[in-house]
KEBA-532253 format. One record per atom (N, C-alpha, C): x, y, z; residue in one letter. Coordinates in pm, whole numbers, padded with zeros to 5 digits, always signed. Last residue first. Example, Ala and Ser with C-alpha at 12.3 -4.5 7.8 and 13.67 -1.06 7.14 Angstrom:
<sites>
+01285-00225+00708s;+01367-00106+00714s;+01290+00003+00787s;+01319-00569+00780a;+01230-00450+00780a;+01320-00330+00780a;
</sites>
This chain:
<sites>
-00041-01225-01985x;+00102-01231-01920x;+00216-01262-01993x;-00222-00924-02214x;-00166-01118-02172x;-00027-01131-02097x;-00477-00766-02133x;-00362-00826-02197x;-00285-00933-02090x;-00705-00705-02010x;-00728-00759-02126x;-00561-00831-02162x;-00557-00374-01875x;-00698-00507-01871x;-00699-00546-02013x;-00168-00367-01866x;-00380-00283-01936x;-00420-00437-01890x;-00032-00388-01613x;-00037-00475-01753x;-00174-00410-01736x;+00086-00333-01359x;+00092-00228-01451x;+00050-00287-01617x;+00050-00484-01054x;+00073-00525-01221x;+00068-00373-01290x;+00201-00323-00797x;+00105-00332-00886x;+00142-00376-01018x;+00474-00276-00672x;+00407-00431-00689x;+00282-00399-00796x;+00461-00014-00503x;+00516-00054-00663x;+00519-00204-00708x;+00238-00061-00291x;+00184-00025-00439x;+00307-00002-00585x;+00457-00115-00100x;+00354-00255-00177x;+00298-00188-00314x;+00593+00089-00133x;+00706-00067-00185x;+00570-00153-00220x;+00496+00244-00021x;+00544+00293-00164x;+00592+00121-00221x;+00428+00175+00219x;+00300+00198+00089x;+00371+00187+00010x;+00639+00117+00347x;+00614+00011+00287x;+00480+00070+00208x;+00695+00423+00342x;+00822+00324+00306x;+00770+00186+00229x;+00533+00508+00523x;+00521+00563+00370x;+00600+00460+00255x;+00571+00388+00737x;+00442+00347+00652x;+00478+00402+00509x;+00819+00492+00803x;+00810+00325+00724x;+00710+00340+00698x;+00709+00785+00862x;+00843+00725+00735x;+00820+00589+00710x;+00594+00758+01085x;+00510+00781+00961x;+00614+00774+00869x;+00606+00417+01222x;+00634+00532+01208x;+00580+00594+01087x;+00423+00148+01308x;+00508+00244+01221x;+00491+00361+01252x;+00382-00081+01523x;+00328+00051+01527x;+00465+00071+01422x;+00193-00380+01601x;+00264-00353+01500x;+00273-00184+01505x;+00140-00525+01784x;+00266-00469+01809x;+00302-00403+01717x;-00104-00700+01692x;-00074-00618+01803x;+00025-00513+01843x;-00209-00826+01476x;-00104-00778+01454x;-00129-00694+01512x;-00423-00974+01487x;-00335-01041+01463x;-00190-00991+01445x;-00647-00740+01616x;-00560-00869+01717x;-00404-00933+01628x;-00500-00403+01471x;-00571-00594+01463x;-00517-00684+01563x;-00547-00071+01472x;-00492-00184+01551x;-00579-00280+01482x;-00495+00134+01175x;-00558+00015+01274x;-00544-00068+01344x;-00279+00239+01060x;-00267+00288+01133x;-00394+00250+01232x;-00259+00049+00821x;-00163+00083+00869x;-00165+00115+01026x;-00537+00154+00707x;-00481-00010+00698x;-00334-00022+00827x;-00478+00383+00633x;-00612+00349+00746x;-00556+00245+00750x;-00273+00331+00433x;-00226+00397+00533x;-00307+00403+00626x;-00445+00219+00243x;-00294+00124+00275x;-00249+00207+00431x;-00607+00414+00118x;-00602+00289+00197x;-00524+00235+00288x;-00401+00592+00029x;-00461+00636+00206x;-00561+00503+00241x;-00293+00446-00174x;-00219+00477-00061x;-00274+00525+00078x;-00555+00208-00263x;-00495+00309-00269x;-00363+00356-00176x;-00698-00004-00437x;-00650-00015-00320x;-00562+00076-00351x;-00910-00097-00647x;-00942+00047-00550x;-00816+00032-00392x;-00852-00442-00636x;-00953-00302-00690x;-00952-00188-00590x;-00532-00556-00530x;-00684-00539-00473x;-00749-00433-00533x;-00234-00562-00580x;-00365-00541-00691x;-00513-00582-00626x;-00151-00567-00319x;-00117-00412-00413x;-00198-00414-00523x;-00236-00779-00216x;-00276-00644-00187x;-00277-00548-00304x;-00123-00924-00405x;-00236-00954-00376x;-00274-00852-00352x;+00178-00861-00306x;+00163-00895-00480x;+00021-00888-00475x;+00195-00957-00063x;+00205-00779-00073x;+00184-00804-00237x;-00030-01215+00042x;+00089-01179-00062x;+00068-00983-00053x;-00270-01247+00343x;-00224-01210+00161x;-00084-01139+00155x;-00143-01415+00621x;-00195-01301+00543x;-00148-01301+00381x;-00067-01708+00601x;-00147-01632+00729x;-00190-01526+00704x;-00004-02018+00433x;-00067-01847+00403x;-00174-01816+00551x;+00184-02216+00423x;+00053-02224+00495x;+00101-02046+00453x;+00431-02226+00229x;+00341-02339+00271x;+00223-02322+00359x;+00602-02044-00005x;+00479-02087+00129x;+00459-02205+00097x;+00736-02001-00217x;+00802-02081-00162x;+00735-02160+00012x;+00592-01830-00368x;+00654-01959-00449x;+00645-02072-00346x;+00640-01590-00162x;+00491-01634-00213x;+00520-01792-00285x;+00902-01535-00228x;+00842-01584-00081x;+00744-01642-00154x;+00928-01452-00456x;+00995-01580-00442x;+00930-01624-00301x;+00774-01229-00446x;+00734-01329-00522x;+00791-01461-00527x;+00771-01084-00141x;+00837-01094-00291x;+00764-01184-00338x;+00632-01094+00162x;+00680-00960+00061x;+00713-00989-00066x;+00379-01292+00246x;+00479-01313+00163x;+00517-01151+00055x;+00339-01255+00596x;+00326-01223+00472x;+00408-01262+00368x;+00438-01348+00861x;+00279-01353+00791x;+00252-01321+00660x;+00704-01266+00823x;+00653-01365+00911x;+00501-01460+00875x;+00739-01031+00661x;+00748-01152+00622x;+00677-01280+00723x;+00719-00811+00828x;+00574-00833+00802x;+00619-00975+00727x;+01010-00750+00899x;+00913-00699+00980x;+00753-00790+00944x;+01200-00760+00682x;+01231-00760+00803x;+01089-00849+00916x;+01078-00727+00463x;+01121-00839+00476x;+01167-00854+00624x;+00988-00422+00518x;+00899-00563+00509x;+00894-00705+00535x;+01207-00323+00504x;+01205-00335+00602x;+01070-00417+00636x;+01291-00370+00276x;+01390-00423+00344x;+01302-00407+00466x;+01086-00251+00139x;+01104-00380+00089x;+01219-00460+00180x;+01105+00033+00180x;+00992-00030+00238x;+01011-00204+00268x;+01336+00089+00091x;+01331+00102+00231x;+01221+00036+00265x;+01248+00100-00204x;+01332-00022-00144x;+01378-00020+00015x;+01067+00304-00178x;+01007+00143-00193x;+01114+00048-00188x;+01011+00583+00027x;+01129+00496-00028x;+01060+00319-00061x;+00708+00784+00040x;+00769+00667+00046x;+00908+00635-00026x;+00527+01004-00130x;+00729+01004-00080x;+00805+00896-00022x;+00268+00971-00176x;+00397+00870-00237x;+00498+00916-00232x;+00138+01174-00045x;+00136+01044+00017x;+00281+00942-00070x;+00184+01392-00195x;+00252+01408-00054x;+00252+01214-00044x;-00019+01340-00366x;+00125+01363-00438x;+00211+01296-00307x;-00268+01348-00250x;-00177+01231-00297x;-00067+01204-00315x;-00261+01597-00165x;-00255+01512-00036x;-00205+01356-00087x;-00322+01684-00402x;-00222+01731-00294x;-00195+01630-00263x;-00588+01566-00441x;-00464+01552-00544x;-00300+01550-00481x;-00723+01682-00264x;-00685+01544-00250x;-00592+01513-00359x;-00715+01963-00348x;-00665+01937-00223x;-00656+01723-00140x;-00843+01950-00561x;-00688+01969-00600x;-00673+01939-00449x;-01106+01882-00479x;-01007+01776-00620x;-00913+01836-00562x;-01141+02100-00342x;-01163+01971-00303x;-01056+01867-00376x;-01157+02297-00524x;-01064+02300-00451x;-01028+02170-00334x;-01370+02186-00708x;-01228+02203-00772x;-01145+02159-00688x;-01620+02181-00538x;-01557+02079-00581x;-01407+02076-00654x;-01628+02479-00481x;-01600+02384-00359x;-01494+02284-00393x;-01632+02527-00763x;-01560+02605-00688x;-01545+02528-00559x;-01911+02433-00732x;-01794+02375-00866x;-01697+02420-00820x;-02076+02522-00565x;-02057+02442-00564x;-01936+02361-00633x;-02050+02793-00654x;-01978+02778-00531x;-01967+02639-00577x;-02205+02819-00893x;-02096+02847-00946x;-01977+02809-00804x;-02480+02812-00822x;-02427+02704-00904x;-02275+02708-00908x;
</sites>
C-alpha cells in the first residue's frame, strides 16, 4: 500500500517540476514575436480580434481560456506539424515565449463574477 503513494507523490512532485520549468517563458517576447509571426491567422491582442474580418484561427484570448488548456498543452500544440501551418518550427525559447504570453491572457475573473 505504502509504494503505491510513494510512486504517486514522486510522480506529483515530478510534474509539479516539470511545471515550474515550463513557465520560464518571456510573455512580452512571446507577444512581439506573435505579432510578428502567428498574427497573420491569429488575432494576438484584443485590438486585433476588434478589428477582424474573416477568422482563420482562434483569438490567443480564446485559446488561453479553453478548459484545461495548459502549458504542456500549448507545447504538444506547438511541436505538431498542421497542413495549415507548415513552416511553422520554434525554437524551444519562443515556444516558451509564446506559452507564457498566450496563458498570461487568461481571464483570471472567479466563475460566476461579473465583467
Amino acid at each position: 500500500m505504502m509504494r503505491p503513494l510513494m510512486f504517486g507523490g514522486i510522480l506529483a512532485a515530478s510534474a509539479s517540476a516539470a511545471n515550474a520549468q515550463d513557465t520560464s517563458g518571456n510573455p512580452e517576447a512571446g507577444r512581439v514575436f506573435a505579432r510578428q509571426v502567428c498574427s497573420p491567422c491569429h488575432a494576438v491582442t484584443a485590438e486585433q480580434a476588434s478589428q477582424r474580418v474573416m477568422a482563420i484561427g482562434p483569438d490567443f484570448q480564446t485559446i488561453a481560456n479553453t478548459p484545461g488548456m495548459t502549458t504542456t498543452a500549448l507545447r504538444a500544440f506547438l511541436q505538431t506539424p498542421y497542413p495549415k501551418m507548415p513552416n511553422l518550427i520554434l525554437t524551444p525559447e519562443q515556444s516558451a515565449d509564446v506559452i507564457a504570453f498566450v496563458l498570461s491572457l487568461r481571464d483570471r475573473r472567479q466563475p460566476g463574477s461579473k465583467p
